[in-house]
C-alpha positions, 0 to 999 in steps of 0.5 A: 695909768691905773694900777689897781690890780685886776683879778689875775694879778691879785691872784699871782700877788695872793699866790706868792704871798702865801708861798712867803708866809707859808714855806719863807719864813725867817727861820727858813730863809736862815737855813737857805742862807746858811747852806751857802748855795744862793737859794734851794732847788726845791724853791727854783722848781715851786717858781716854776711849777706856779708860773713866777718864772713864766710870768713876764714872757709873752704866750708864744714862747710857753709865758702868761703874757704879763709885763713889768707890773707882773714882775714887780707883783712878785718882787713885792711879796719877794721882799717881804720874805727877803727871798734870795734865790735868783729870781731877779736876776734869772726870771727878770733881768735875763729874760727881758733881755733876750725878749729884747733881743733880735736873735729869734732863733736863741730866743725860741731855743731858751725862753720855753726853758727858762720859763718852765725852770728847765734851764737858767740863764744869767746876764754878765754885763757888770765890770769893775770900771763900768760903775753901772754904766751897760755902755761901758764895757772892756770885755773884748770879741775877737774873731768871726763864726765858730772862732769868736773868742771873748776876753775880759772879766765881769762882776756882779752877775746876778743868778751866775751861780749854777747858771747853764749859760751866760749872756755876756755883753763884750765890744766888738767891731760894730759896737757892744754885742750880746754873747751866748756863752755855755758855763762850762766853755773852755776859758771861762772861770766862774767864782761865786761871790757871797753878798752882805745879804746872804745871796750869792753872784758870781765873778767871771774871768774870760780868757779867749772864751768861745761864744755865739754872737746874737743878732742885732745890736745888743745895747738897747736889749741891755737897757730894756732888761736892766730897766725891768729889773730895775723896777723890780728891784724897786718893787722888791724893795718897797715890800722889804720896807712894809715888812720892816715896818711891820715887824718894828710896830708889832715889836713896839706894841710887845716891848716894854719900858718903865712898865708901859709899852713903849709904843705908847711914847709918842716920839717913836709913834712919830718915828713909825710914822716917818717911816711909813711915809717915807715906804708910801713915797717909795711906792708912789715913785715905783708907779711912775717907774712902771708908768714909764717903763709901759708908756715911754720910749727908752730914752724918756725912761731912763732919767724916770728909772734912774730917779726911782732907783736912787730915790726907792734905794735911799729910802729902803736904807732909811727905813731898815736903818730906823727899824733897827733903831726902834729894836734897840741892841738887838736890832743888829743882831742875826737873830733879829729879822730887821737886821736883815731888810737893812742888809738887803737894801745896802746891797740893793744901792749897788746894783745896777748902779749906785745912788751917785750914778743915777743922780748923775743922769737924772741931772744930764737929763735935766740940763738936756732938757733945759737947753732944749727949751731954751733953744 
C-alpha cells in the first residue's frame, strides 16, 4: 500500500496544519480548557466550513469520499495541536458507525447533518464491566416499535456532551443492536465527565429511555466505527508524539547548564534520539493498521488494530514521559506544553480498551492461528 500522500490529501494535512499553528496554539487551547465545555463552537463551525467533518463520508450523503487515511491525516495534525474538541468521537467514531450500518433511511436523515456541523451525533457503547470489549454490553432493549424502552448506563461516550443524539448499543432478543436516542428523551440523564486531558465525555443513566432501533445487526457496524477510531486515535497520537519531540529539542537547544547547552551532553542527544525512534515505529505500525483497515476483512483486522493500539499507546506514554524528563522541574508544570501531550496519551491507553485488553486478542489470535496450522 503506498502512503505517500496524493495532492489533495497534502492539501487537507497543509490545511489543518495551519488552522493548529495559526488559531491552536497553547495558549489558545488553555483558554478552550479553561472555559470547561470540551471545545468552542466557533472551532466545531471551521471543521465544518473546511470539510474536516465531511472528510470521511462517502459523496452521496454531502461527504469528500475519503476513508481512513483521510481520518488519521487530520488526527495527525490534531495531536500535534492537542485539539480537544470532539472530533474523533463525533466526525470518526460516529459516523463510521452509521456508514456501517444497514438503516438507510437514519443514514440519508443524519449523515448530511453531521457533515456540514448541523447536528452531532455521539456513540454510547462504553460500559463499566465492558473493559472495552463492544460485544459486552448490559444495557437491555425491551418492547417493540413506538414502546422500545432502553434501560441500563454507558461510560465513556465520546463527543456526548452537547450531543443532539445518541447511538446506543443495548442487547435485545436478536443480539446486541444500535439504538437511536434524542438527548432530551424522557429517562435519559446525561453527566459530563471531565478527562485528565482537559476534553470532556459524558456518562449516561438509561432508565426505561424511548429509542428507535436500527436495521440490522448493530455489532459489526460497532466494530467498523471502533476500528476507524482507533487508527485515528493512533495517528493522533503519533503527531502528539512529533510535537513532544519537537519542542523538548528546541527546549535542549535554549536551556543551559554549566555554560553550555545541554544539548550538547551527549546522553540526552541519545535520549532525543530513542525517542524519536521510538515515534518512527509508532508510525510505521499505524501504516499497517490503515493497510488493514483498506485491505482486510474485520475478522483479519482486529488482532492488527488491536496490536497497534497497544503498541502506538505504550509508545505515546514513553515518549511524553521522557519529554517531561528532559524539561526537568518544569516538565510537570501546567505552564509546560509537554506535560500536556503526556496527559493526552494517559487518557488515549484507555480509550477503546486498554493495553491488557488488546494484548489479550493479540494473543487469542495468535494461538487460532497456530492451531489452524497445526490442524
Amino acid at each position: 500500500m503506498d502512503f505517500t500522500l496524493t495532492t489533495e490529501q497534502q492539501m487537507l494535512s497543509d490545511s489543518v496544519a495551519r488552522f493548529v499553528q495559526n488559531e491552536y496554539d497553547f495558549d489558545a487551547r488553555t483558554k478552550i480548557v479553561a472555559a470547561g465545555a470540551g471545545g468552542a463552537p466557533a472551532n466545531w463551525r471551521i471543521f465544518a466550513e473546511n470539510g474536516w467533518l465531511a472528510a470521511c463520508c462517502p459523496e452521496a450523503f454531502g461527504g469528500f469520499g475519503g476513508g481512513a487515511i483521510e481520518a488519521a491525516i487530520i488526527a495527525e495534525q490534531f495531536g500535534r495541536g492537542l485539539v480537544i474538541e470532539p472530533w474523533l468521537g463525533c466526525a470518526v467514531l460516529a459516523t463510521q458507525t452509521l456508514l456501517a450500518s444497514d438503516d438507510a433511511a437514519v443514514k440519508a436523515e443524519w449523515l448530511p447533518a453531521l457533515c456540514e456541523g448541523r447536528r452531532r451525533l455521539a456513540v454510547a457503547w462504553s460500559e463499566p464491566g465492558s473493559r472495552g470489549a463492544p460485544h459486552i454490553a448490559e444495557t437491555l432493549a425491551e418492547g417493540e416499535g413506538s414502546g422500545l424502552r432502553l434501560t441500563g448506563r454507558k461510560t465513556l461516550v465520546l463527543g456526548g456532551v452537547g450531543a443532539d443524539a445518541y447511538l446506543v448499543s443495548a442487547r435485545d432478543a436478536r443480539g446486541i443492536g444500535l439504538f437511536l436516542v434524542d438527548a432530551d428523551a424522557a429517562g435519559l440523564t446525561a453527566t459530563p465527565t471531565p478527562l485528565h486531558d482537559g476534553s470532556i465525555a459524558a456518562s449516561l443513566v438509561l432508565d426505561g429511555v424511548p429509542a428507535r432501533r436500527l436495521a440490522g445487526d448493530g455489532l459489526p457496524a460497532l466494530e467498523t466505527g471502533l476500528a476507524h477510531a482507533i487508527c485515528a486515535l493512533c495517528a493522533e497520537l503519533v503527531g502528539g508524539m512529533e510535537r513532544a519531540i519537537e519542542i523538548s529539542a528546541d527546549y535542549l537547544r535554549t536551556r543551559k547548564q554549566f555554560g553550555v547547552t545541554i544539548g550538547s551532553f551527549q546522553s540526552l542527544q541519545h535520549r532525543i534520539a530513542d525517542m524519536a525512534a521510538e515515534k518512527e515505529l509508532a508510525r510505521s505500525t499505524l501504516f499497517a493498521a490503515l493497510a488493514s483497515i483498506e485491505n482486510d476483512d474485520a475478522i483479519q483486522r482486529a488482532p492488527v488494530l488491536s496490536g497497534a493500539k497497544a503498541l502506538v499507546a505504550d509508545a505515546a506514554r514513553n515518549v511524553c514521559a521522557q519529554a517531561i524528563q528532559l524539561h526537568g522541574g518544569i516538565g510537570m508544570t501546567e505552564e509546560c506544553a509537554v506535560g500536556h501531550y503526556f496527559k493526552r496519551a494517559v487518557v488515549a491507553e484507555t480509550l477503546f480498551g486498554g493495553r491488557s485488553v488488546h494484548e489479550a486478542r493479540c494473543t487469542q489470535a495468535l494461538i487460532a492461528e497456530l492451531r489452524e496450522d497445526a490442524a
